[in-house]
KEDREN-234668 format. One record per residue (C-alpha): residue number from 0; x, y, z. Coordinates in steps of 0.2 Angstrom, whole numbers, plus 5000, padded with zeros to 4 digits. Example, Ala and Ser with C-alpha at 12.3 -4.5 7.8 and 13.67 -1.06 7.14 Angstrom:
<recs>
<0,<5062,4978,5039>>
<1,<5068,4995,5036>>
</recs>
This chain:
<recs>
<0,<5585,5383,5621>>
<1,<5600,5392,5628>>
<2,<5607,5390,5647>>
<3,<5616,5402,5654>>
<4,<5632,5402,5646>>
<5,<5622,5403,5629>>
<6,<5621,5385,5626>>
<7,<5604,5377,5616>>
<8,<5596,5367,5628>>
<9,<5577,5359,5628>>
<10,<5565,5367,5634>>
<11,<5554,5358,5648>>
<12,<5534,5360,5650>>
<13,<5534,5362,5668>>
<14,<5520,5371,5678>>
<15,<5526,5379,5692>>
<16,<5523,5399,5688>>
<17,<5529,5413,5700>>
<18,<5518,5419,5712>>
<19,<5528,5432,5722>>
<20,<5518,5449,5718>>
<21,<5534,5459,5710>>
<22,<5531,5466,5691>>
<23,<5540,5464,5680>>
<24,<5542,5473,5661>>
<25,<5544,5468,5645>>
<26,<5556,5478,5631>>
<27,<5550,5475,5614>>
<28,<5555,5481,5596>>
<29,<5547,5474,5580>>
<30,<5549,5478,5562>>
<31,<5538,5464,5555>>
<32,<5529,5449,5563>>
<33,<5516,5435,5559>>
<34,<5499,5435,5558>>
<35,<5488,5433,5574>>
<36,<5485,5417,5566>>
<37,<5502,5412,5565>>
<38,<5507,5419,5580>>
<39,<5494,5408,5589>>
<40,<5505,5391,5582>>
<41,<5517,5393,5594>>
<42,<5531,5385,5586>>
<43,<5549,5391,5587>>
<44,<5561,5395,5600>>
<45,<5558,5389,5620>>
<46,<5568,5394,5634>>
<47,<5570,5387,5650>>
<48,<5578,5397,5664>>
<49,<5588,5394,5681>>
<50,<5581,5391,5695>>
<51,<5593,5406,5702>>
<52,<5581,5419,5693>>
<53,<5568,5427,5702>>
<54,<5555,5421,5691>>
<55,<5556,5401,5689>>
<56,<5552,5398,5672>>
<57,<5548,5406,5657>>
<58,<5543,5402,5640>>
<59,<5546,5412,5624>>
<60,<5537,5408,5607>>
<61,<5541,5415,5593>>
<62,<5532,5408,5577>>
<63,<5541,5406,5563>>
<64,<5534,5412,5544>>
<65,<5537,5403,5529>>
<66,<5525,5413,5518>>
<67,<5532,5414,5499>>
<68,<5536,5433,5494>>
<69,<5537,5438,5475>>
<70,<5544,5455,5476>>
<71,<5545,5469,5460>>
<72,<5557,5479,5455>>
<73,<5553,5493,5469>>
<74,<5550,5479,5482>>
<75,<5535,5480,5483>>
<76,<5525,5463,5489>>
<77,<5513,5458,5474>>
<78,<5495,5462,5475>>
<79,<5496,5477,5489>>
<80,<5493,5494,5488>>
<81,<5509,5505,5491>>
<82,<5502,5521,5498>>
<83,<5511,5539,5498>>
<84,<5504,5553,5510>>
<85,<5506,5572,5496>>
<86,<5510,5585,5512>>
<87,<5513,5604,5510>>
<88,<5507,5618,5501>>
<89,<5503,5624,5485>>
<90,<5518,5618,5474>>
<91,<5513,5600,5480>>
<92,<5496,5604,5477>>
<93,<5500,5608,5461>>
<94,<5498,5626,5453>>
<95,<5506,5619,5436>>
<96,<5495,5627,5419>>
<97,<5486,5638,5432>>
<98,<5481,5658,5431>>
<99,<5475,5666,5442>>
<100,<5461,5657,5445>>
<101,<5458,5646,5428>>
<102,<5468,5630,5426>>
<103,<5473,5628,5408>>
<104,<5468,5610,5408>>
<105,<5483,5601,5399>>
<106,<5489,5586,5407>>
<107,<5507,5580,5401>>
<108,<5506,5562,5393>>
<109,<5510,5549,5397>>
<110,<5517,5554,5413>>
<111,<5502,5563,5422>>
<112,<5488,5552,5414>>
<113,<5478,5542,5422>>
<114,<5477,5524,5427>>
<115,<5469,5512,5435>>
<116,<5482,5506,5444>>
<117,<5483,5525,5453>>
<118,<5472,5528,5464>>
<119,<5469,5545,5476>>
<120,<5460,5545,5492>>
<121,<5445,5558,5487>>
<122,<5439,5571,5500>>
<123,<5425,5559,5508>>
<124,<5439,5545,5512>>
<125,<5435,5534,5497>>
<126,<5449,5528,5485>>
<127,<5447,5532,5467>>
<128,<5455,5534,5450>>
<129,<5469,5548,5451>>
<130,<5469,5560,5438>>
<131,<5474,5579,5439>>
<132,<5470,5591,5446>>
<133,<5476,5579,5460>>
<134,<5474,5589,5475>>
<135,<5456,5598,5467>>
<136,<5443,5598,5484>>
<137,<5458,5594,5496>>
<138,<5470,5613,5496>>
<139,<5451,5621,5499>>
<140,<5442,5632,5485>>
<141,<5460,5635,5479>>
<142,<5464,5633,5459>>
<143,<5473,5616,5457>>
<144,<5482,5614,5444>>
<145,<5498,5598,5438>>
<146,<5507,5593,5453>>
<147,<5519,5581,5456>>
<148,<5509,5566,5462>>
<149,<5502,5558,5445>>
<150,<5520,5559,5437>>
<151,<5528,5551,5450>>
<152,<5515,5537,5456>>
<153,<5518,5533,5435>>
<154,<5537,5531,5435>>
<155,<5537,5521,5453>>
<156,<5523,5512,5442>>
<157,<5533,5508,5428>>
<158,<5547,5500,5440>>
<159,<5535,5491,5449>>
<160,<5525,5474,5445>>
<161,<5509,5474,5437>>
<162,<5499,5469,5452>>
<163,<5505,5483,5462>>
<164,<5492,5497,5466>>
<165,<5500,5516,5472>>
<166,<5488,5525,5482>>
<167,<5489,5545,5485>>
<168,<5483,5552,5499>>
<169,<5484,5572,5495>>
<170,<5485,5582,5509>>
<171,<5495,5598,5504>>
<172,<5485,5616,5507>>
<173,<5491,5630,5498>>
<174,<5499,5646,5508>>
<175,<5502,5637,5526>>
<176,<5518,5640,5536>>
<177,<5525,5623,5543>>
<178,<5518,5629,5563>>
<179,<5501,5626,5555>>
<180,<5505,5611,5552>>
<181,<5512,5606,5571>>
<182,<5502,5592,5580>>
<183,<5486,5598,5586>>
<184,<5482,5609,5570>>
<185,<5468,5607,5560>>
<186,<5481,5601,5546>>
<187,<5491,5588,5555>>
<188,<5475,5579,5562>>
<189,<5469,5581,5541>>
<190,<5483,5572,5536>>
<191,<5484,5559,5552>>
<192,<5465,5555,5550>>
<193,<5468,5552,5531>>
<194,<5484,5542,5532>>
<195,<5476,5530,5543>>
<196,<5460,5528,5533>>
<197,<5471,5525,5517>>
<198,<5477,5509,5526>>
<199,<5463,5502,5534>>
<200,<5456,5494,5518>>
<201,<5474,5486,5515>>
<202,<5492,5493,5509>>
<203,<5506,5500,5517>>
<204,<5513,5520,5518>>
<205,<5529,5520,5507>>
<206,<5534,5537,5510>>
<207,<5529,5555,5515>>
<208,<5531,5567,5498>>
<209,<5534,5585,5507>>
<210,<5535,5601,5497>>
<211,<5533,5617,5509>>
<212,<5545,5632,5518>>
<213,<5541,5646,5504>>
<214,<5527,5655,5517>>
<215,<5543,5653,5532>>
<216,<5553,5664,5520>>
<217,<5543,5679,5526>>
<218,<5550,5681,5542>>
<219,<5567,5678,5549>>
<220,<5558,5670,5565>>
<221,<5552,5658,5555>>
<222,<5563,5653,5543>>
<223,<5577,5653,5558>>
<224,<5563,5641,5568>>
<225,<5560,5629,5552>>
<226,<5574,5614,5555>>
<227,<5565,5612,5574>>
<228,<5548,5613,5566>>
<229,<5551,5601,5553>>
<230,<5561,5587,5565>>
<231,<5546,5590,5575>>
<232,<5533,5585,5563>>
<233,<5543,5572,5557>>
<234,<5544,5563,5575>>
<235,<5527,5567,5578>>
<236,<5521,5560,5563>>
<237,<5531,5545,5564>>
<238,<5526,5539,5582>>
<239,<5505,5545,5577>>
<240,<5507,5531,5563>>
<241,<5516,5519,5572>>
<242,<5532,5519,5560>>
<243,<5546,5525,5566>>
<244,<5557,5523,5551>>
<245,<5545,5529,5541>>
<246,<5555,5538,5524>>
<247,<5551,5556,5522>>
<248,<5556,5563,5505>>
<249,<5557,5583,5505>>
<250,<5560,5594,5493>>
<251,<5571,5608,5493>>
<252,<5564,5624,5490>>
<253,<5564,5632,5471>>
<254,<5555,5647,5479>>
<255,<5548,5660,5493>>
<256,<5540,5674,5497>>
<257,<5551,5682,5506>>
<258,<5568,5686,5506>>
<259,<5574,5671,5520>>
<260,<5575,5656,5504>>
<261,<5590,5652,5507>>
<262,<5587,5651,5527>>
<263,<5575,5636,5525>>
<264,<5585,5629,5512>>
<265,<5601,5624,5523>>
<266,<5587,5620,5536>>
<267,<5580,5608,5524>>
<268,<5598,5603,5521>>
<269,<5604,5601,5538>>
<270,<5589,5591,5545>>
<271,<5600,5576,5554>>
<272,<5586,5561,5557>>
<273,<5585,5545,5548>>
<274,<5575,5540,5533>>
<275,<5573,5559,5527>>
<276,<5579,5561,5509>>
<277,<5582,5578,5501>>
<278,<5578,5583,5481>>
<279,<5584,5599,5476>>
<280,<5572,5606,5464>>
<281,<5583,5627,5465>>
<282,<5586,5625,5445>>
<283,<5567,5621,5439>>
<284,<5560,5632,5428>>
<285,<5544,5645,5439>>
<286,<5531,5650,5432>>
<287,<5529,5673,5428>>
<288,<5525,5674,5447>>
<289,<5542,5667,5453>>
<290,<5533,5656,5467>>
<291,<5526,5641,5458>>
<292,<5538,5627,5446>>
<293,<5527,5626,5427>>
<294,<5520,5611,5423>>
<295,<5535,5602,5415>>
<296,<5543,5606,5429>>
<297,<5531,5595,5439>>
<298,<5534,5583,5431>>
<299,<5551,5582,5433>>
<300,<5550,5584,5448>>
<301,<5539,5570,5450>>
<302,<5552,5560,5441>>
<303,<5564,5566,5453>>
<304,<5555,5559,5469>>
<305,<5553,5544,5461>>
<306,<5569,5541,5459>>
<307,<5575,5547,5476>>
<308,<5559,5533,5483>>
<309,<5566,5520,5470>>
<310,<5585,5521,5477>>
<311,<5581,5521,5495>>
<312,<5573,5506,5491>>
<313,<5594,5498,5486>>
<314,<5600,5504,5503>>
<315,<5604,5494,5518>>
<316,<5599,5504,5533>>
<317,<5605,5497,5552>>
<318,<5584,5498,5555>>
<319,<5573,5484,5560>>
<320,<5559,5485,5545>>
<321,<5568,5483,5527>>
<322,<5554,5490,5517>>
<323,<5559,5487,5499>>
<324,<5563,5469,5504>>
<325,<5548,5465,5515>>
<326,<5558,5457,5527>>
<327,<5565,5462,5545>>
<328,<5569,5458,5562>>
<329,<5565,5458,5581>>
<330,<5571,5461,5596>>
<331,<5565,5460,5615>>
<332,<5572,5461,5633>>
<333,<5563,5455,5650>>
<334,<5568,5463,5666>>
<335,<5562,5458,5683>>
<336,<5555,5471,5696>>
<337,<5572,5473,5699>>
<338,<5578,5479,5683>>
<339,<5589,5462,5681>>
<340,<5591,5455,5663>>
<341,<5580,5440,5662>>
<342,<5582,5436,5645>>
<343,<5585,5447,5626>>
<344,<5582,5440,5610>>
<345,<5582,5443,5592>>
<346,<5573,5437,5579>>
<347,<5571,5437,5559>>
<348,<5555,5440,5550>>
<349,<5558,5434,5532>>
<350,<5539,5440,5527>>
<351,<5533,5460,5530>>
<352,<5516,5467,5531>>
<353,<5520,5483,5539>>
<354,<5526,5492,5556>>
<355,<5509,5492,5562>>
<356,<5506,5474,5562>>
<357,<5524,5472,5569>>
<358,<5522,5481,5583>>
<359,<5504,5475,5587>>
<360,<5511,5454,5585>>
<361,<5523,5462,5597>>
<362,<5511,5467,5612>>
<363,<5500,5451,5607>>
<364,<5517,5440,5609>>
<365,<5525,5446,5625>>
<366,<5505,5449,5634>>
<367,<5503,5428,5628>>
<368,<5518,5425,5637>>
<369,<5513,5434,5655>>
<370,<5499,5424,5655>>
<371,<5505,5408,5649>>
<372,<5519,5408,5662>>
<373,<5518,5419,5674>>
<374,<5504,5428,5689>>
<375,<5513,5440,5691>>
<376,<5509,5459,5687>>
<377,<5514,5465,5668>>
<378,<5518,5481,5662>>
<379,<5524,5480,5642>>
<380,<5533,5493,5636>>
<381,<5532,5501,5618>>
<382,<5536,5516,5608>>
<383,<5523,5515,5597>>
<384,<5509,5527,5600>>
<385,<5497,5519,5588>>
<386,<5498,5503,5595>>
<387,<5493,5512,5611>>
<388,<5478,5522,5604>>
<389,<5470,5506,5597>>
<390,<5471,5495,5609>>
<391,<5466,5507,5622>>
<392,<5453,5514,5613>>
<393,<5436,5509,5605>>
<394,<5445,5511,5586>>
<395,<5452,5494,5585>>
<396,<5439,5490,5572>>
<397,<5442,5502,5561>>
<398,<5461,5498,5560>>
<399,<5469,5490,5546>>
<400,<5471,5476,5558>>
<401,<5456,5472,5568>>
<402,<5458,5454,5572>>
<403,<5476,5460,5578>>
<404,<5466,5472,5589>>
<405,<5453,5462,5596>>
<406,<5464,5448,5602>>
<407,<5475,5460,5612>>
<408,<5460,5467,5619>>
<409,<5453,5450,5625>>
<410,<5471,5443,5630>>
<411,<5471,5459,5641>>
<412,<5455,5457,5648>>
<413,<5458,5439,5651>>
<414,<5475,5443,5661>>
<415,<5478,5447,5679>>
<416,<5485,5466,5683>>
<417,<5492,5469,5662>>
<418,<5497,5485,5656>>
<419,<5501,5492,5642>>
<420,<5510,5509,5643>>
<421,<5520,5524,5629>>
<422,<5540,5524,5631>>
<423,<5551,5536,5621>>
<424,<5559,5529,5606>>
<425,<5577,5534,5613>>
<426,<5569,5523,5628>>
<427,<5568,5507,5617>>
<428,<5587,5508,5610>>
<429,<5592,5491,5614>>
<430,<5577,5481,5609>>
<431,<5579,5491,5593>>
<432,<5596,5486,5592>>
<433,<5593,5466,5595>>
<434,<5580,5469,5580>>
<435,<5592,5476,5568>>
<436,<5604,5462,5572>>
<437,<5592,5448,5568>>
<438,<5586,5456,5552>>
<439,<5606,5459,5548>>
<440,<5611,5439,5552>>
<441,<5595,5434,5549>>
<442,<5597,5423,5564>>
<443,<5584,5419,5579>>
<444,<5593,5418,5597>>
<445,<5591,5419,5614>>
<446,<5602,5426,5627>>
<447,<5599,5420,5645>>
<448,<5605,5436,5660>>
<449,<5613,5449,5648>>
<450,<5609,5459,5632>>
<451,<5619,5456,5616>>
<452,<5621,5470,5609>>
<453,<5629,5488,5614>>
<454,<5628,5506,5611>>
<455,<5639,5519,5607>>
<456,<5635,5538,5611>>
<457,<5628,5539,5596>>
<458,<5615,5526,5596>>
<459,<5624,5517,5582>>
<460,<5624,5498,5583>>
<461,<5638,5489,5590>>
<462,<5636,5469,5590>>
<463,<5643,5458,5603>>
<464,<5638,5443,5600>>
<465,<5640,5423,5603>>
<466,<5629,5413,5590>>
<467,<5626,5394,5593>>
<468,<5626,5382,5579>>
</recs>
């Protein structure tokens, strides 16, 4: 569609393929794609490419979605379950109305009661109906009591359509410091394991809710190590699900054990990655033992996560996956064994699933084109660990999107010498940069020999651009 100067030409359905046995990679970046049923259409863009290139021809297909979108209040696509992983210890668990070890049973209303459109993944993996004590047979053999959860799945409720279901995943455990809950704890795979099984029957993760730091209060080792901890689990977390923007929503401590508070707090504060929000709950009202926030201040604080959720939603973030939209954008750059610039592109997705489906539409896409085109030896390229784990694992069917799975699989099997390989995000910066411009113009284009974007030194978009019309 374009030549080299960046002018739309017509793709031609020739049939000579490359045969010289040099590989060559594929750079990917998705926020959002079709289904695999969609994907298989192969309508959109074609590009044809000098015969000056190493490789002779290539064609790039890119299917475009018209699928309507009716989106509430918190953009939330109708008829989905909007799922939000509870992480942390015992004020997220929830220790409002309890004594010792007796919960006083009250339950605030309306704001904590229960309904059917709130749901909570129980201890055995199975969605229920959410009521308090939320986190009761998750945070062990420990008292639960009002927490947080109930009173904010209600208020992101009340802003939402009516056909929007919010799913908790509690995961919180009272008394932990955050190095229990590095990858390769007990905790961390907990909450991985649960996280994924909340979307494999449907739904999207809308945010991590994190409420923990009064145990690495203690110990000035601890509170001094808490910002690297926490950036750490972030990071981690993000590339295990496969959502590398995925919002985190952390709340500033009210409390500790120890006499390092106010360590962990500016920690908290000073964490520099995207996506991470910060709620200052310092002025709630504790409960007699100075540790735990009572129960109105749960739900207040509940209230307060909402909203921090509910504005996120307004903003207008420079990353590929608009969540509160349900909209996004693409981007992919194809090198040769030389590591010369075939062709980039970006693309906009008008419809959103989530990243998972993205990034595994991506692998499908770029592995279809090696083997519609090409002989030679593929190695495609993404950050996404999860995409990774499924496909080259036996877990595919118990993803969230197994025909997704299962037709990677049997495109790789079909394919001469393909493989599919874990890059660092930081690795990825360009393709992620051509994604966030195609969401931003909302514009699909191909650029033949260069890449049409550039970044500064601090990874921060900078467009150069020629549009055709």
């Amino acid at each position: 569609m374009f030549d080299s100067g960046g002018t739309r030409t017509r793709a031609k359905a020739g049939s000579d393929r490359p045969t010289s046995q040099h590989a060559f990679s594929l750079f990917f970046a998705y926020s959002n794609a079709c289904s695999a049923e969609r994907c298989r259409r192969k309508q959109g863009w074609h590009t044809e490419l000098p015969e000056m290139f190493p490789l002779q021809a290539l064609l790039l297909c890119l299917a475009a979605s018209a699928t309507p979108r009716h989106a509430s209040a918190a953009g939330v696509p109708a008829s989905s379950k909007l799922i939000f992983i509870l992480a942390g210890q015992s004020n997220m668990a929830g220790r409002g109305g309890v004594t010792g070890t007796r919960w006083d049973g009250i339950v605030p209303s309306p704001d904590c009661s229960p309904s059917p459109s709130v749901l909570r993944l129980s201890p055995s993996l199975r969605w229920e109906q959410a009521r308090e004590p939320l986190h009761q047979g998750i945070d062990g053999n420990r008292t639960c009591g009002v927490g947080p959860g109930m009173a904010f799945a209600n208020a992101v409720l009340r802003s939402s359509s009516s056909s929007v279901v919010i799913g908790l995943v509690p995961c919180a455990a009272g008394g932990t410091r955050i190095a229990e809950w590095a990858k390769g704890s007990e905790l961390y795979a907990a909450m991985v394991r649960r996280a994924r099984e909340a979307v494999g029957t449907g739904g999207r993760i809308g945010a991590v809710l994190w409420y923990q730091g009064e145990s690495d209060t203690v110990r000035l080792a601890d509170a001094n190590a808490y910002g690297g901890r926490l950036g750490s689990l972030v990071r981690d977390l993000r590339a295990d699900l496969a959502m590398p923007d995925l919002l985190i929503i952390q709340v500033g401590l009210a409390s500790g054990l120890g006499e390092y508070t106010q360590v962990v707090r500016e920690a908290q504060k000073g964490l520099a990655l995207p996506n991470v929000r910060f709620v200052d709950v310092m002025r709630l009202p504790l409960q007699d033992d100075h540790l735990h926030v009572t129960t109105q201040a749960q739900v207040q604080l509940g209230h307060m996560l909402a909203q921090s959720y509910l504005d996120h939603g307004t903003t207008k973030p420079l990353g590929m996956y608009m969540q509160a939209e349900g909209v996004g954008g693409a981007g992919m750059v194809l090198r040769n064994s030389e590591g010369e610039i075939i062709f980039s592109s970006c693309r906009y997705l008008n419809t959103c699933s989530c990243a998972l489906e993205a990034e595994l539409a991506a692998v499908m896409e770029g592995i279809a084109l090696a083997k519609q085109w090409s002989n030679l030896p593929v190695i495609v390229e993404t950050d996404a660990s999860e995409v990774v784990r499924l496909v080259s694992s036996g877990e595919g069917d118990r993803s969230s999107l197994p025909a997704l799975v299962g037709e990677i699989k049997l495109l790789i099997r079909e394919s001469v010498d393909v493989k599919l390989v874990q890059i660092k995000r930081e690795q990825n910066s360009v393709s992620h940069a051509l994604a966030a411009v195609g969401r931003t113009s909302m514009r699909s284009e191909v650029w033949l020999r260069f890449v049409a974007v550039s970044l500064d030194r601090t990874s921060s978009l900078r467009v150069r651009i020629r549009f055709t019309d």
